[in-house]
VOPAGU-2260 file (C-alpha; in pm, 1 decimal, decimal comma):
REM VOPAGU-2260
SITE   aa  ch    i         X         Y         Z
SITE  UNK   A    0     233,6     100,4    2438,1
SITE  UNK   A    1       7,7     -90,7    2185,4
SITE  UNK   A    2     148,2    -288,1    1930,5
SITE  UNK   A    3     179,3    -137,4    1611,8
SITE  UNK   A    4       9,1    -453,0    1450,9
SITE  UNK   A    5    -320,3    -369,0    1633,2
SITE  UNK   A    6    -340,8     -64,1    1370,9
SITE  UNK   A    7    -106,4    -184,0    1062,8
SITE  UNK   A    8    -168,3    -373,0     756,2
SITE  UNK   A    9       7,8    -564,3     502,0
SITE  UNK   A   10     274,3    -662,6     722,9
SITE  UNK   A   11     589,7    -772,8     581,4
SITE  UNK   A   12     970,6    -805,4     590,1
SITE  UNK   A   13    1200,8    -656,9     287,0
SITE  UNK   A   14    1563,4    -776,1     258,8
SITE  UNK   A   15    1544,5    -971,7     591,9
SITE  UNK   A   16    1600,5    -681,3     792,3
SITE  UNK   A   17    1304,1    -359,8     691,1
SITE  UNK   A   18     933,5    -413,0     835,6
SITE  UNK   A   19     712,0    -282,1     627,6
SITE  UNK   A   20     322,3    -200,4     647,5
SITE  UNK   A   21      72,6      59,1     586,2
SITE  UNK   A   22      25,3     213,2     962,5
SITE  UNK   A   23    -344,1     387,6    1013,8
SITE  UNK   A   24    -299,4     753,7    1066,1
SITE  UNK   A   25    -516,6     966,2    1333,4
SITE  UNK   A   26    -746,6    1105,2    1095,7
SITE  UNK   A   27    -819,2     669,5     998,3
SITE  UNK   A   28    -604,5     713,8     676,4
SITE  UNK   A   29    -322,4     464,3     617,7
SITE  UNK   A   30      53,2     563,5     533,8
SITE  UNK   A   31     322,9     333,0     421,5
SITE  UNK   A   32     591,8     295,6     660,2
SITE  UNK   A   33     924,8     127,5     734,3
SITE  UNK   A   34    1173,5      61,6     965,6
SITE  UNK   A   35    1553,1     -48,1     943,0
SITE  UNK   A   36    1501,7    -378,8    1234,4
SITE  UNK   A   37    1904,8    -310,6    1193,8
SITE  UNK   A   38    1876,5      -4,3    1401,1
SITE  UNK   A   39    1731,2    -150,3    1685,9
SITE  UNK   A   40    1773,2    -563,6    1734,8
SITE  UNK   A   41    2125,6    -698,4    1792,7
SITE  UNK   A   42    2221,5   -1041,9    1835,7
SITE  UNK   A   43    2353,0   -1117,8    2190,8
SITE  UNK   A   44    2524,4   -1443,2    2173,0
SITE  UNK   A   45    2249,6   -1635,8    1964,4
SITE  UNK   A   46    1967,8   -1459,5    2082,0
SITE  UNK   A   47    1768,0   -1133,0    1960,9
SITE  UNK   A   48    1872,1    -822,1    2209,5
SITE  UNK   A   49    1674,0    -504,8    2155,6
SITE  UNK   A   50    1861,3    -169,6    2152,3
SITE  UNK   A   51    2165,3    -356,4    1999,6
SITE  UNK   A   52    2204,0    -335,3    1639,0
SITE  UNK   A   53    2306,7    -502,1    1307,6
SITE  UNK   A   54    2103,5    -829,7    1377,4
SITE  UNK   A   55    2134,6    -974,1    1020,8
SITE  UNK   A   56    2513,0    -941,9     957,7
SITE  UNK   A   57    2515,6   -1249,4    1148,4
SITE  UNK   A   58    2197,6   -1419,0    1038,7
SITE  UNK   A   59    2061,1   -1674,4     824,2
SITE  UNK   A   60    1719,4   -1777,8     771,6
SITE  UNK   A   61    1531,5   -1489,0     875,0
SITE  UNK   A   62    1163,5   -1451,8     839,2
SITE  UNK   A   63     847,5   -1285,2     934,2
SITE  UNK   A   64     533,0   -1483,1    1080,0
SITE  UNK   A   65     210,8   -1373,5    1181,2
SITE  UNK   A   66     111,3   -1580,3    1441,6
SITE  UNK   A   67    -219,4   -1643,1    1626,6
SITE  UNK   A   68    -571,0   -1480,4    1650,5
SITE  UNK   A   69    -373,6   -1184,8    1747,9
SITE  UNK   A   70    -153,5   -1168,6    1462,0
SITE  UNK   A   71     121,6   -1076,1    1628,1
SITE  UNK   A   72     448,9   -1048,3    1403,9
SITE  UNK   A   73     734,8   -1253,7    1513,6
SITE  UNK   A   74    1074,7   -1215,2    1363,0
SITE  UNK   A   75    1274,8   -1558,4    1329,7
SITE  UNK   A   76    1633,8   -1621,7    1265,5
SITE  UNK   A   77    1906,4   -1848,5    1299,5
SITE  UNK   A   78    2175,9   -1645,5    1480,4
SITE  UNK   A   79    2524,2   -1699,6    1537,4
SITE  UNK   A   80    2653,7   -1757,5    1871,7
SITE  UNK   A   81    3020,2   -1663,3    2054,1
SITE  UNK   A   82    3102,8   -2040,7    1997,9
SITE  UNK   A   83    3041,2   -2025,9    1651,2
SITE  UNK   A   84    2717,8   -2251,0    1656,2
SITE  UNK   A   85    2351,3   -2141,6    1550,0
SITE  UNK   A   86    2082,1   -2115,5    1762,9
SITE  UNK   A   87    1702,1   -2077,9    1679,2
SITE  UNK   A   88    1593,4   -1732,2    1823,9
SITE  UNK   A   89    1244,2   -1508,2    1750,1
SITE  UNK   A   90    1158,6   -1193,2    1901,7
SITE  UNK   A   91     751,4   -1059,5    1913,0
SITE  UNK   A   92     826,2    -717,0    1700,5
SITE  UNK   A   93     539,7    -616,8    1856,4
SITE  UNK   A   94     697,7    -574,1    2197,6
SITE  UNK   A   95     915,5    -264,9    2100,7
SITE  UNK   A   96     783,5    -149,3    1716,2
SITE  UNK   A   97     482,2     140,3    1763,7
SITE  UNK   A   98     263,7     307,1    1539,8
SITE  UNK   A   99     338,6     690,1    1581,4
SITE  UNK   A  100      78,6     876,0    1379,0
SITE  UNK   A  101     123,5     635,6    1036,9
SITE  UNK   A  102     486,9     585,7    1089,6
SITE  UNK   A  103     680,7     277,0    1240,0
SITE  UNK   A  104     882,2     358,4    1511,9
SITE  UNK   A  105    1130,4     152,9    1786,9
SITE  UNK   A  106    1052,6     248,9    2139,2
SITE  UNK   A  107    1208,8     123,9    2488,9
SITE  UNK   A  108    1067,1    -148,7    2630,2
């Protein structure tokens, strides 16, 4: 799978839980596109758990970064934990979020 930030622009994060960007299309076009990082990142016990959900219910200090030549998107957070402390936790959203065609989509990984 290659990361949808190796084809997306203007990469950013709405309401500390939507990814936004304008994903290049087939024909080289670019379509705005977002997706819910609700539907597919949980929070396992202070740390970021893809295919779990609802992330930010328990979140504070979320934010996007673009980080190295790459400019691969990392999503940061202070998450809760079962003891009720915070831990620092980040998660590459390039590991699981594709470009499909112009439009963001979650996929296994």
């Amino acid at each position: 799978m290659v990361p949808f930030q190796n084809s997306s622009t203007s990469i950013t994060l709405r309401n500390n839980h939507f990814l936004h960007c304008f994903c290049q299309k087939p024909d080289g076009s670019y379509e705005c596109s977002q997706i819910d990082l609700n539907d597919c990142l949980g929070n396992n016990n202070g740390k970021f758990v893809w295919g779990g959900d609802n992330f930010a219910n328990n979140a504070s200090q979320i934010h996007l970064s673009i980080e190295g030549e790459a400019g691969v998107p990392y999503l940061h957070a202070q998450l809760n934990d079962r003891k009720g402390s915070v831990q620092s936790a980040s998660v590459n959203l390039g590991e699981c979020i594709r470009n499909e065609a112009g439009a963001l989509e979650y996929g296994a990984c």
